[in-house]
C-alpha positions as CSV (number, residue, x, y, z in Angstrom):
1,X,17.8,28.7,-29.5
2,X,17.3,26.3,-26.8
3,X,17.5,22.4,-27.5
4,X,14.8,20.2,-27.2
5,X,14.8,16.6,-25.8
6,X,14.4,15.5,-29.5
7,X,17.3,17.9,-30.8
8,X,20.3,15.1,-29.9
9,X,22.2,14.9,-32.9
10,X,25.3,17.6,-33.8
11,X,25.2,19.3,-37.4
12,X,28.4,20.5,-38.4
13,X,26.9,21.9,-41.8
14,X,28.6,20.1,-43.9
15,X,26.6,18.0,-46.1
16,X,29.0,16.6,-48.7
17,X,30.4,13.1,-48.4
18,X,33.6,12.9,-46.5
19,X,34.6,9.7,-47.8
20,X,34.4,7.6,-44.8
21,X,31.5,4.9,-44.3
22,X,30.0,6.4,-40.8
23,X,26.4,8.0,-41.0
24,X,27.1,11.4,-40.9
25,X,24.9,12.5,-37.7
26,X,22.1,9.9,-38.8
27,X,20.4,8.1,-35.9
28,X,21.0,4.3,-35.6
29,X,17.7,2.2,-36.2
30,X,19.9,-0.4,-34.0
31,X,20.6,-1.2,-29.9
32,X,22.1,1.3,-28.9
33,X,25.2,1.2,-26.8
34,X,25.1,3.0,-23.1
35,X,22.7,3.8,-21.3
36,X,19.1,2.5,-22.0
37,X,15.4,3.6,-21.1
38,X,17.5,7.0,-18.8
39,X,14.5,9.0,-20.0
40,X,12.4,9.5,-16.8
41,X,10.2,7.0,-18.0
42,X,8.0,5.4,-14.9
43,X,9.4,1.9,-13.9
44,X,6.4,1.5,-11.8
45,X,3.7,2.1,-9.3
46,X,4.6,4.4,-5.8
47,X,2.4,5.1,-3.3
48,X,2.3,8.2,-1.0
49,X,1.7,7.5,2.8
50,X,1.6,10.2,5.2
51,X,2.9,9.9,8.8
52,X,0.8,7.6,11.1
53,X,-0.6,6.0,8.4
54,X,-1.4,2.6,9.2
55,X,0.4,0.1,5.9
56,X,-0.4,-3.0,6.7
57,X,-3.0,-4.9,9.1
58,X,-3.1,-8.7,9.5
59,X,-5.7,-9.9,11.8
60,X,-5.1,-13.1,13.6
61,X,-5.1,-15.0,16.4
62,X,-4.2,-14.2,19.4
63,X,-1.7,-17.5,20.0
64,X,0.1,-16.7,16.5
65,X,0.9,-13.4,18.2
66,X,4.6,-14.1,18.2
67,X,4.7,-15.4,14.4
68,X,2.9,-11.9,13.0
69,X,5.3,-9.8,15.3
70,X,8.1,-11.6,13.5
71,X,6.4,-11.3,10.1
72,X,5.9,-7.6,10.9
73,X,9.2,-7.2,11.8
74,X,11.0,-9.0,8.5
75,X,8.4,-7.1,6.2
76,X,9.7,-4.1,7.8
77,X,12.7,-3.6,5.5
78,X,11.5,-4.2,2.8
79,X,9.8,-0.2,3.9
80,X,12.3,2.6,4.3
81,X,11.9,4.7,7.1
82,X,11.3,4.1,10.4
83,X,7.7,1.9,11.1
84,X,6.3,0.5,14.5
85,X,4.5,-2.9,15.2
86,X,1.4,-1.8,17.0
87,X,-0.8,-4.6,18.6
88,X,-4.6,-3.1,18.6
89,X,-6.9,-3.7,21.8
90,X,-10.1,-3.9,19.9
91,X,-11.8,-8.0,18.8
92,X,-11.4,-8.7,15.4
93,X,-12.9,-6.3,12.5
94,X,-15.2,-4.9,15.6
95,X,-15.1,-1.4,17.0
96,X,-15.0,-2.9,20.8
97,X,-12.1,-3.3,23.1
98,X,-11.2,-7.3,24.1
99,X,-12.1,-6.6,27.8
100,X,-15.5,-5.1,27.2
101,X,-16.5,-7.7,24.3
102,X,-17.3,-10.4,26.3
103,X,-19.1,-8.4,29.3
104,X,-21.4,-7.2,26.2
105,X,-22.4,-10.4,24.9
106,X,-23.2,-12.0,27.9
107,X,-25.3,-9.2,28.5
108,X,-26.9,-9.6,24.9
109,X,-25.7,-6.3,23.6
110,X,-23.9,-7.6,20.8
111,X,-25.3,-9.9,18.3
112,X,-22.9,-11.6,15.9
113,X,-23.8,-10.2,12.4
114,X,-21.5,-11.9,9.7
115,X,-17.5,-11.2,10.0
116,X,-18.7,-8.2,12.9
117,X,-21.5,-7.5,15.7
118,X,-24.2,-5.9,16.1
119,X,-24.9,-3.3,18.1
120,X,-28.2,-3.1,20.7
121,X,-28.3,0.2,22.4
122,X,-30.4,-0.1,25.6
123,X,-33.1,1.9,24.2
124,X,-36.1,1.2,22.2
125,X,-39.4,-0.6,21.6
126,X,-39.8,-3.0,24.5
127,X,-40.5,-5.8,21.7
128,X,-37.1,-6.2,20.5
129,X,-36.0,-6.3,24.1
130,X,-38.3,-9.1,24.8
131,X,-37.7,-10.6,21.4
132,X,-33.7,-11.4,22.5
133,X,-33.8,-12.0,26.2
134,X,-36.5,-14.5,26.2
């Protein structure tokens, strides 16, 4: 007969009183001595993260550069495995690189639209053309 987890005391069939004061087999109501909460029991929250999988972003300026690679680099072992700083080329929560950013909103391309840009394609009615170059 296999045991099960809640199976834990030994009977040794022998149910008169030996004399003696211990609890013969009886589980203590008290703290028990040993080994506590062994049981598999979850201790907390895990993630999973696959490989490449980007686990932190901080956005910042570009003259604090120095103090978020140092950041980056103390928060790293607190990780384990292996992770990589990398620096992105694109302007703040935008989908554009730094170097083209600028060309595009002198050229009125890119309207600021709350914590991002907008984007004008070069296409369309001629009213919203004239609408924002004039």
């Amino acid at each position: 007969m296999p045991l099960s987890f809640q199976d834990t005391s030994y009977d040794d069939g022998d149910d008169k009183d030996d004399g003696d004061d211990e609890d013969d087999g009886e589980e203590k109501k008290g703290l028990q001595i040993g080994i506590r909460d062994a049981f598999g029991k979850p201790q907390g929250t895990v993630v999973r993260v696959h490989i490449g999988q980007v686990i932190v972003s901080i956005y910042t300026k570009l003259q604090n550069k120095e103090h978020m690679i140092e950041a980056l680099g103390r928060a790293e072992f607190k990780f384990p495995g292996y992770q990589k700083i990398y620096i992105s080329k694109k302007w703040g929560f935008t989908k554009f690189n730094v170097d083209e950013f600028e060309n595009m909103v002198a050229e009125k391309r890119l309207i600021p639209d709350d914590c991002g840009v907008k984007y004008i394609p070069s296409r369309g009615p001629l009213d919203t053309w004239w609408a924002l170059h004039s």
